[in-house]
N, C-alpha and C positions, 0 to 999 in steps of 0.2 A: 760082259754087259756093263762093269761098272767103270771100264775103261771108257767105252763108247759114251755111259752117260756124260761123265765128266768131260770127255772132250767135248763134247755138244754142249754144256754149261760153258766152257770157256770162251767157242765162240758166241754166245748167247752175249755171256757177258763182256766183250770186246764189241758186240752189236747194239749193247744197251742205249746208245747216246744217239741210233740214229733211230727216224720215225718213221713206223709202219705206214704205209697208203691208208688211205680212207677207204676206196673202193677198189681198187686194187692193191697188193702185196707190194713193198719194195725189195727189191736183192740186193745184198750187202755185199761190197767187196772191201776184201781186208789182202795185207800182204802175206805171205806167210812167214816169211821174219819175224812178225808183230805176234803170230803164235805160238807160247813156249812149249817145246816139249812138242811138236810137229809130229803126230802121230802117220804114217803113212799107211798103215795097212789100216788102221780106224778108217782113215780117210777114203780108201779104196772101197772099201767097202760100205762107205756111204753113200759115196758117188752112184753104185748099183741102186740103191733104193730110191723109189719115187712116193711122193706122197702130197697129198690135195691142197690145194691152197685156197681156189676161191670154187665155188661151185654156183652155176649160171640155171636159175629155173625160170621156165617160164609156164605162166598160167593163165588158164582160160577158166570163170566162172567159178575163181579160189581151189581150181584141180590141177595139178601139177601137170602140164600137157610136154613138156620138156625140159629134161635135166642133163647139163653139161658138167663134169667134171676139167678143170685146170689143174694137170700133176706136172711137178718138178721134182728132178733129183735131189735130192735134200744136198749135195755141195758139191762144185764144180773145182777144181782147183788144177793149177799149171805148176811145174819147178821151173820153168821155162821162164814163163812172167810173172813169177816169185808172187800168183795171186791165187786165192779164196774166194769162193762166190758161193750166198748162199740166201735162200728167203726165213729168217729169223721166224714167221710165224709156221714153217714149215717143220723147224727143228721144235720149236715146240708140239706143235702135234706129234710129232714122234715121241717123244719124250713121255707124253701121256700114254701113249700105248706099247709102249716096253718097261 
């Protein structure tokens, strides 16, 4: 687990400089050259997990009459096209619940 954490810190901190949406999430794409120490089986096994990003309610009369969850993989990545893709507010959520 403290491998995982720290890779998820890394690209955290390689996504530090770009800016979350207002109302919707933005997805970061990074190279993977750009990350040292390219963990692949971290990676792999991130890619399996999905987790919430924005969640859509709607109400009638302040009662929650429908609630949509938006989940993404917490990181997409190619060696192919040498990229990384990933919603920064998503890795944090993770983060908090491991």
């Amino acid at each position: 687990m403290k491998l995982t954490r720290q890779f998820i810190e890394i690209l955290l901190d390689k996504s530090k400089d770009f800016k979350d949406g207002i109302f919707i999430p933005n997805e970061v794409e990074l190279k993977l050259s750009e990350i040292e120490n390219f963990n692949s089986i971290i990676a792999q096994k991130l890619s399996e997990i999905e987790e919430v990003i924005l969640t859509k309610k709607n109400f009638t009369n302040d009662e929650i009459t429908k609630q949509e969850e938006y989940k993404v993989k917490l990181i997409k990545y190619s060696f192919e096209n040498d990229s990384i893709s990933f919603y920064p507010v998503a890795l944090k959520n993770y983060l908090k619940n491991i």
